[in-house]
N, C-alpha and C positions, 0 to 999 in steps of 0.2 A: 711696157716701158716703165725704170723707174722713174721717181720724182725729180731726183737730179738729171737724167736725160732729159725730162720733160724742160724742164727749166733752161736747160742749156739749146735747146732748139727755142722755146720760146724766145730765149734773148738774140739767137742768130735771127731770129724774122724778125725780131723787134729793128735790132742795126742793119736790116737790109732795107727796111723800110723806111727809116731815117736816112742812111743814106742815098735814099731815092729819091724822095721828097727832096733833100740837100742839092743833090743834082738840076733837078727840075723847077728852076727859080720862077720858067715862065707859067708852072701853074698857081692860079692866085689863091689864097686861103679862101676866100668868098663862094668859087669856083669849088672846091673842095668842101665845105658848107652846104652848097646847095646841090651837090651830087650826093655824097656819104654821109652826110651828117656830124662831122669831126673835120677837124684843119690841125695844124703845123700847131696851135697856141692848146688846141684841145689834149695833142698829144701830150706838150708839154706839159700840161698838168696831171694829167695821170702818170706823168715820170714822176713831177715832184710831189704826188701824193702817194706814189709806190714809196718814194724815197723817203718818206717820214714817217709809214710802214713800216720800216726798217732800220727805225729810228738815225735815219739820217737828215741832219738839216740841210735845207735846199730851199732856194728863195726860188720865187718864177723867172726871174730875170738870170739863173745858173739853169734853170730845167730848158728853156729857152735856147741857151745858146747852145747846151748838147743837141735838142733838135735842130735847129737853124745851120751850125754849124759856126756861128759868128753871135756875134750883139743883137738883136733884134733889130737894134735903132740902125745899124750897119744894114743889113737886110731889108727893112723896110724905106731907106733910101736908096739902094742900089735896084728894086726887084720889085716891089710893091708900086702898084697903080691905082690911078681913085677907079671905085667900084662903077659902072656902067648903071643906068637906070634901070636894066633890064635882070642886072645882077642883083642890085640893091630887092625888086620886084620876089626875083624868087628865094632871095634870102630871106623874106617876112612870110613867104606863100611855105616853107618849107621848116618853118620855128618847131613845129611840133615832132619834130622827126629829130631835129637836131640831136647832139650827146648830151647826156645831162650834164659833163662836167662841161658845159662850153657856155653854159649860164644863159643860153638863149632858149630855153622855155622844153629844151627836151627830157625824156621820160628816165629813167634809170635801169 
């Protein structure tokens, strides 16, 4: 396969992924966290760090709303719930596994 093939399936998984996540409002980032070790905010920063790679400017609040699909602040009042105790629990029990770009203490 060449390079450009590669790339061009890379970014078709990439948009089917986001659009999945987009669909599925009822899973909560926390929940995704404490499963995989990345969420919906993690993505976004490896978008806006791909994007500055490529020397394109991109704030988190623009990488954001490509994943989300909307505003953040729109999504997190429409979709977002406060975290359960039990969530809160295995989100500290699970820090070292996290992504590294997700600032919660995982490896690279």
């Amino acid at each position: 396969m060449d390079d450009n093939t590669k790339t061009q399936i890379e970014a078709a998984a990439f948009r089917g992924l986001v659009e999945h996540l987009q669909r599925r409002t009822d899973v909560q980032n926390i929940d995704l966290m404490n499963l995989a070790g990345f969420c919906r905010n993690c993505l976004s920063k490896w978008y806006m760090n791909a994007a500055s790679e490529h020397g394109v400017e991109m704030t988190y609040d623009q990488a954001r709303e490509a994943v989300y699909g909307m505003p953040y602040a729109d999504w997190k009042t429409r979709y977002q719930r406060e975290a359960t105790a039990e969530q809160a629990r295995l989100f500290e029990e699970t820090q070292p596994l996290h992504a590294f770009v997700s600032g919660h203490g995982g490896k690279a």
